[in-house]
KOLNU-475466 format. One record per residue (C-alpha): residue number from 1; x, z, y. Coordinates in nm, 4 decimals. Layout:
   resi          X          Z          Y
    NUM          X          Z          Y
...
***
This chain:
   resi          X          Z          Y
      1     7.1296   -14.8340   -13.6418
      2     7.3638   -15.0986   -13.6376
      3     7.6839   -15.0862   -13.8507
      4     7.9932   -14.9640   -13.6349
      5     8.2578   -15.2427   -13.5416
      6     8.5571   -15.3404   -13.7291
      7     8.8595   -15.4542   -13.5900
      8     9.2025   -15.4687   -13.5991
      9     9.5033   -15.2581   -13.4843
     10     9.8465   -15.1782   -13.4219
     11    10.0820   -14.8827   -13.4834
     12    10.2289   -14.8485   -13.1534
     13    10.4058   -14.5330   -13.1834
     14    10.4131   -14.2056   -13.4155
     15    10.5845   -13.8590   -13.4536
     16    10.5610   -13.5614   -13.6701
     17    10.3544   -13.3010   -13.5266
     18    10.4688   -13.0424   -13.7947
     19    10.6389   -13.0790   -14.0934
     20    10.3892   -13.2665   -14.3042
     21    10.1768   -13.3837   -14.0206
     22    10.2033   -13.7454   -13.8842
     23    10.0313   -13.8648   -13.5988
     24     9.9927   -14.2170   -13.5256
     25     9.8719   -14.4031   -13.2032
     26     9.7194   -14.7190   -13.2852
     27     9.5799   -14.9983   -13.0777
     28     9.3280   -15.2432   -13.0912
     29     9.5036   -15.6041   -13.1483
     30     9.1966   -15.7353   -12.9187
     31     9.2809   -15.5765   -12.6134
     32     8.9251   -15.3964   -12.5750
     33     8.8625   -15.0449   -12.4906
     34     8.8081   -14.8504   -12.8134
     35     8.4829   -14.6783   -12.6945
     36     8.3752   -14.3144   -12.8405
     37     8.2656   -13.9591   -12.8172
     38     8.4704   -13.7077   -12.8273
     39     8.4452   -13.5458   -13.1970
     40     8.4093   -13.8838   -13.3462
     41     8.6218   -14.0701   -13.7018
     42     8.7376   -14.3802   -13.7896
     43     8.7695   -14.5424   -14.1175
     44     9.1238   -14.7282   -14.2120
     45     9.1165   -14.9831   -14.4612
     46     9.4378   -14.9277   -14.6356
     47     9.5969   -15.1982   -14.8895
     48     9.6900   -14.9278   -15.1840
     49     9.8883   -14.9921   -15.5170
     50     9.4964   -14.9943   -15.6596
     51     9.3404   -15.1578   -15.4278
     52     9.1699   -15.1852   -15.0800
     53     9.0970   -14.7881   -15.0500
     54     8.9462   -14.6463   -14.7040
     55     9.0138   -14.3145   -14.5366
     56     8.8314   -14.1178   -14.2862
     57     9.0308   -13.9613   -13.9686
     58     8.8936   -13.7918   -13.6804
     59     9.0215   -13.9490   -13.3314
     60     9.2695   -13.7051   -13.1685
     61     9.2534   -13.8490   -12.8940
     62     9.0334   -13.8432   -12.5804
     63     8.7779   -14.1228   -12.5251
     64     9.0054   -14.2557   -12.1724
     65     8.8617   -14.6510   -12.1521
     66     9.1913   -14.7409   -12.3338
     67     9.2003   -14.9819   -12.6532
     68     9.4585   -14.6936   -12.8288
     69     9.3356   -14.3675   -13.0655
     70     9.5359   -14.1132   -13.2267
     71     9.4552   -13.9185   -13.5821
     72     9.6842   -13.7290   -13.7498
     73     9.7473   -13.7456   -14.1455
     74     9.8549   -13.4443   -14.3265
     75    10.0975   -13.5581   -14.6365
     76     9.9735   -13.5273   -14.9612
     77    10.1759   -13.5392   -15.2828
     78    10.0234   -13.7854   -15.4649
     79     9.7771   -13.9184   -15.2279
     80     9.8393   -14.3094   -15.2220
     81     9.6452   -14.3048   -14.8510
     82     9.8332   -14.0357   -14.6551
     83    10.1540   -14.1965   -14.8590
     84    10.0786   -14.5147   -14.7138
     85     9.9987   -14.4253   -14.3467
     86    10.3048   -14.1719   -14.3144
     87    10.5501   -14.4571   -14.4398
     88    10.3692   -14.6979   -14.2478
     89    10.6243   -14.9192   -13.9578
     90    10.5336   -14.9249   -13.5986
     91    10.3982   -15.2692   -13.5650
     92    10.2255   -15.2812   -13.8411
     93     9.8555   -15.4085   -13.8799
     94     9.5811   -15.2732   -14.0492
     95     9.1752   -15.2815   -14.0142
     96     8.9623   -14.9913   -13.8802
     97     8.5928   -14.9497   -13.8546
     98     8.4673   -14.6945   -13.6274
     99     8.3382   -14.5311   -13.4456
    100     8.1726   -14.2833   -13.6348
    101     8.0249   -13.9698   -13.6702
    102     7.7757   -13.7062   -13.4779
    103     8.0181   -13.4065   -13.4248
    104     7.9893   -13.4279   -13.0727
    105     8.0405   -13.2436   -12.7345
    106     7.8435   -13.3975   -12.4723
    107     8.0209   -13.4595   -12.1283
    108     7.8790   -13.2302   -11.8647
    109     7.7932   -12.9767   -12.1195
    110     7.8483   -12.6865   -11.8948
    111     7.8177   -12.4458   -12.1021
    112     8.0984   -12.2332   -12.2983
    113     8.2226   -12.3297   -12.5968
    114     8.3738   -12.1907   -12.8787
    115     8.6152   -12.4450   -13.1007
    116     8.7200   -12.3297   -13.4390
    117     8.9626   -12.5354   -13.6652
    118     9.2025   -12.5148   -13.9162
    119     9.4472   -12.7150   -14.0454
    120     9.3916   -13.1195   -13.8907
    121     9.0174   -12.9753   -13.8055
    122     9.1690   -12.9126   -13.4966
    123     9.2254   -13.3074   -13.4256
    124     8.8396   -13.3674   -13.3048
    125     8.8628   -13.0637   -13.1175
    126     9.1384   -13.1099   -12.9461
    127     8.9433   -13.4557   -12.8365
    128     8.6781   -13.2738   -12.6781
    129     8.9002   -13.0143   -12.5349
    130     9.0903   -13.2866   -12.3545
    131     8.7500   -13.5193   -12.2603
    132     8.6182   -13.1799   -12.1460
    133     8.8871   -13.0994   -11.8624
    134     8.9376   -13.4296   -11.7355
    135     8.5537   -13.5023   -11.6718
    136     8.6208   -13.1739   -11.4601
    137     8.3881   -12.9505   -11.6802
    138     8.4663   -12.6271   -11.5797
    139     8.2803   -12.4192   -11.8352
    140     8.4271   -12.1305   -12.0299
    141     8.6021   -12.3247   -12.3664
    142     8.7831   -12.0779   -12.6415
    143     9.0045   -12.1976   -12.9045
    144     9.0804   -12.0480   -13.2117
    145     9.3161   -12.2168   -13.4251
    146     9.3740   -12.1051   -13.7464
    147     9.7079   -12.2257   -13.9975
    148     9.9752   -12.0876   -14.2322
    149    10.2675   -12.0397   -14.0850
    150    10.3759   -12.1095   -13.6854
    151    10.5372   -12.4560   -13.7219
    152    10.1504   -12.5678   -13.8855
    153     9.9912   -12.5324   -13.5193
    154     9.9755   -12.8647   -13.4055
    155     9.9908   -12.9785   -13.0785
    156    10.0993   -12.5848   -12.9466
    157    10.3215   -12.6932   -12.6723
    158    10.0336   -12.9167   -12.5379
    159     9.7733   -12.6638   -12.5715
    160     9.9122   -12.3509   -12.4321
    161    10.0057   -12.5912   -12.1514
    162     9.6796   -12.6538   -12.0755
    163     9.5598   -12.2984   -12.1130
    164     9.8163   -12.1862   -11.8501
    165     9.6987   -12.4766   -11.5714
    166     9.3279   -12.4174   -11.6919
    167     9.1581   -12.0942   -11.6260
    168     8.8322   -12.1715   -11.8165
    169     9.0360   -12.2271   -12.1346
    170     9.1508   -12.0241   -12.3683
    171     9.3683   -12.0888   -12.6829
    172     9.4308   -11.8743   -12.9977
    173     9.5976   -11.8853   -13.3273
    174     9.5915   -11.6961   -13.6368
    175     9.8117   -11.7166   -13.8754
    176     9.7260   -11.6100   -14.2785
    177    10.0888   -11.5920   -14.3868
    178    10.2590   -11.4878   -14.0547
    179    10.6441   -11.4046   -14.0306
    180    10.7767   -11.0740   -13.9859
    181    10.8141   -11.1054   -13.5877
    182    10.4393   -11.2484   -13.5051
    183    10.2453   -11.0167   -13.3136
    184     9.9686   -11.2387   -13.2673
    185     9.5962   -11.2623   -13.4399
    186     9.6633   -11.2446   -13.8174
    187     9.4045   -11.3308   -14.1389
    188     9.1623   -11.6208   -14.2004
    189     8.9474   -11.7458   -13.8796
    190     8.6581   -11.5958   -13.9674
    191     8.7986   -11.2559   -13.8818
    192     8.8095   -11.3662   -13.5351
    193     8.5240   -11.5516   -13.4675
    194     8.2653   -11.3113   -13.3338
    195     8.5180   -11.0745   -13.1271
    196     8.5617   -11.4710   -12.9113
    197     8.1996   -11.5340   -12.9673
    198     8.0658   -11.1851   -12.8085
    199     8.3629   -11.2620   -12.5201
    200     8.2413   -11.5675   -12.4515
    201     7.8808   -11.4849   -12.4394
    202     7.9812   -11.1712   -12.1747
    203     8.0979   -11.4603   -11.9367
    204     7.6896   -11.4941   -11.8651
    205     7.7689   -11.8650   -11.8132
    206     7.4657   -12.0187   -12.0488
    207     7.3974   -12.0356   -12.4307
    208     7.7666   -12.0575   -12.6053
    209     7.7918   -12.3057   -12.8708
    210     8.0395   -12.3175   -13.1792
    211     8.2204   -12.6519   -13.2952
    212     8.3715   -12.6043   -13.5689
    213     8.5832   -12.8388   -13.8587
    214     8.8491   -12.7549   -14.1192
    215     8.7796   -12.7566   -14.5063
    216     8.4315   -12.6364   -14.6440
    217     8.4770   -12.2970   -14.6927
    218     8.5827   -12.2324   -14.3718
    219     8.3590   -12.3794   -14.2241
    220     8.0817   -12.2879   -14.4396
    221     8.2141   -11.8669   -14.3897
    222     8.1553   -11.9511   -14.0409
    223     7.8092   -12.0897   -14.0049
    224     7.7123   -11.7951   -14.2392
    225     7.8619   -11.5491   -13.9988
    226     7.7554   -11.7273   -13.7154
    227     7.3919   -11.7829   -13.8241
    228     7.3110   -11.5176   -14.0979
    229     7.4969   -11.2345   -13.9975
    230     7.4905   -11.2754   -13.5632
    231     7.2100   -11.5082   -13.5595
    232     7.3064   -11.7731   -13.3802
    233     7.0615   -12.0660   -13.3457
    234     7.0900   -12.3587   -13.5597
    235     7.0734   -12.5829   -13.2540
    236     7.4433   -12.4055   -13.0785
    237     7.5987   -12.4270   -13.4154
    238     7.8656   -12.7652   -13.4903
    239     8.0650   -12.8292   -13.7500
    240     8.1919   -13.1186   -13.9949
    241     8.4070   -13.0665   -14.3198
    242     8.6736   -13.2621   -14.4484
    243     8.6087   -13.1780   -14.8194
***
């Protein structure tokens, strides 16, 4: 296969989505559509104190025919890239290479699907979630979104939004170090995951299939539950770390 593309872009606009999470709209200097699947990652090429240093983001964004994409950077003490890129001015220039990546959801899946992320794992899911309902797919789609505390769930307002004018999706969060009020799902992910699953799969609409992204051992507690201990075919199972 052919290298991906490298090209240049913009910082058009950012905001915090929580309070360590920046996420920043960029767009290509060229003018072209930046062309991807949903579930896809780009590579910035950052200019660090030690050097030219790349990073890997998943694209928050939906592939929409537009030259812009969105990730979203957690801060990390210490970390010279998410440093750079959350002090980083609107206008500024940098080089990306991308797309990249086979996490994907096919358009005109039609079949239900089960999205599991935690942390910024929900960024490429969120991607397909929104590529999903405006191609019109209409198959059952459950989110389960699992973070600390309530101000970690990013991109809530948009989400339960879309839940509410969607009937086919579904969105839910679980929180491992909840306040005293929250009345909501509680614990890690995993907890959760086959009490969606079995729901899902009661819907009769086709073979459900699990996407799922976050840090390893989240991900890798869910592929074991998934395929070990409900055994779930290799082939409906989707996932990509970011450790």
């Amino acid at each position: 296969m052919p290298p991906p593309p490298t090209f240049d872009v913009r910082l058009a606009r950012s905001r915090m989505l929580s309070p360590n999470v920046r996420e920043l709209r960029f767009e290509r200097l060229d003018g072209a559509a930046f062309d991807f699947q949903a579930g896809q990652w780009v590579s910035l090429v950052l200019p660090l104190p030690d050097g030219e240093g790349r990073r890997a983001y998943s694209i928050a964004s939906p592939p929409d025919g537009s030259p812009g994409l969105s990730i979203a950077v957690t801060r990390v003490e210490g970390g010279p890239g998410s440093t750079f890129l959350h002090a980083l001015e609107e206008g500024a220039t940098i080089r990306a290479i991308g797309p990249q990546g086979f996490f994907t959801r096919p358009r005109g899946l039609k079949q239900p699907s089960l999205f599991v992320g935690t942390g910024t794992g929900v960024t490429p899911l969120r991607s397909m979630i929104l590529d999903a309902l405006a191609s019109g797919d209409d198959a059952p789609m459950t989110l389960l979104f699992g973070v600390r505390h309530p101000e970690d769930r990013l991109y809530h307002e948009e989400l339960d939004t879309l839940a509410a004018e969607h009937p086919n999706l579904r969105v839910e969060y679980s929180l491992s170090k909840p306040p005293p009020d929250w009345d909501r799902r509680q614990g890690y992910v995993q907890s959760h995951v086959e009490e969606l699953w079995r729901e899902l799969e009661a819907k009769n609409a086709g073979p459900v299939h699990a996407y799922i992204c976050g840090l390893e051992r989240m991900v890798g507690s869910v592929r074991d539950l998934l395929r070990k201990q409900m055994g779930v075919d290799r082939k409906q199972v989707h996932s990509e770390r970011y450790d």
